[in-house]
C-alpha positions in Angstrom: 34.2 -80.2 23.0 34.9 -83.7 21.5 38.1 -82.8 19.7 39.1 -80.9 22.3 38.4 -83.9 24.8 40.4 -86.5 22.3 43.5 -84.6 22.0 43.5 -82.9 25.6 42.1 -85.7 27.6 42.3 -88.2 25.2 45.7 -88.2 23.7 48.1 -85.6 26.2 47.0 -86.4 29.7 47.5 -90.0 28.8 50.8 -89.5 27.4 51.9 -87.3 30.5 50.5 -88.8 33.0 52.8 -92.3 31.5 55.8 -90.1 32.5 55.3 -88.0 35.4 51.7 -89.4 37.0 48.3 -88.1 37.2 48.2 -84.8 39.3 51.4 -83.2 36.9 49.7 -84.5 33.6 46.4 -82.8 34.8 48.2 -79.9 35.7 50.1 -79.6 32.5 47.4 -80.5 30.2 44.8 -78.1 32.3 47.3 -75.2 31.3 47.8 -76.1 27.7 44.1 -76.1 27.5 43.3 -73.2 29.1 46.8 -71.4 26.7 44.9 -72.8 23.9 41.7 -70.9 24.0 43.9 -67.5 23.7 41.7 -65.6 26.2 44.1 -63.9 28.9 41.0 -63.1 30.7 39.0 -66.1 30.4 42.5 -68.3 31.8 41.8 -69.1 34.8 38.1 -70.0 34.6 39.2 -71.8 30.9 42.1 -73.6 33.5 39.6 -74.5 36.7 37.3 -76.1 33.5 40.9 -78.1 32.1 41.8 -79.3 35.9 37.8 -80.7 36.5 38.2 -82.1 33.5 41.2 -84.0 33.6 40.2 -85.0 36.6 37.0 -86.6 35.9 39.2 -88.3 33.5 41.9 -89.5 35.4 38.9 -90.9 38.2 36.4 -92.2 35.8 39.1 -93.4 33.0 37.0 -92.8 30.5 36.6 -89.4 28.0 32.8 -89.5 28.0 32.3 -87.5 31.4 35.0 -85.2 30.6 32.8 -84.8 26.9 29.4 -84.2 28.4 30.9 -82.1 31.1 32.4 -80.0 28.6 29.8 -79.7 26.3 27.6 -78.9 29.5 30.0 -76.0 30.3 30.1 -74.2 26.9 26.1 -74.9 26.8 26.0 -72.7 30.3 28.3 -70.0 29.0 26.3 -69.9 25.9 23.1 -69.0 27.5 24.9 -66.7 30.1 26.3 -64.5 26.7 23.0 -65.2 25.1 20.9 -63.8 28.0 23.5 -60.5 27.9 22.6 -59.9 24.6 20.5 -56.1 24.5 18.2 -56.3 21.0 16.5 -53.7 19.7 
């Protein structure tokens, strides 16, 4: 989550949102995330997660919000796989 944070939220949004303003930079950098991951299925959860995040970036102007919240995210759909898992 924090490299992710520092070049998605951190470094791209930033530069975007210099050239076209906030709602197309979180836009575009929400997609690149979410393309990043690889997952065709996972996408559009992967791209709600990118657009919540650059937006708590964009309104907070800071990366640590956008880092918890992400960490917070892949904690939750840690335990949800975990708690899938059949042993035995």
């Amino acid at each position: 989550p924090v490299v992710e944070e520092l070049f998605f939220r951190g470094m791209v949004l930033p530069s975007i949102m210099d050239r076209l303003g906030a709602a197309p930079a979180v836009a575009i950098s929400s997609l690149w995330f979410a393309a990043s991951h690889l997952q065709v299925i996972q996408f559009p959860g992967l791209l709600a997660v990118g657009l919540a995040l650059g937006a708590i970036r964009v309104y907070t102007n800071s990366l640590m919000p956008a880092i918890a919240m992400h960490m917070a995210f892949n904690g939750v759909t840690f335990g949800v796989l975990v708690s899938q898992l059949q042993l035995g």
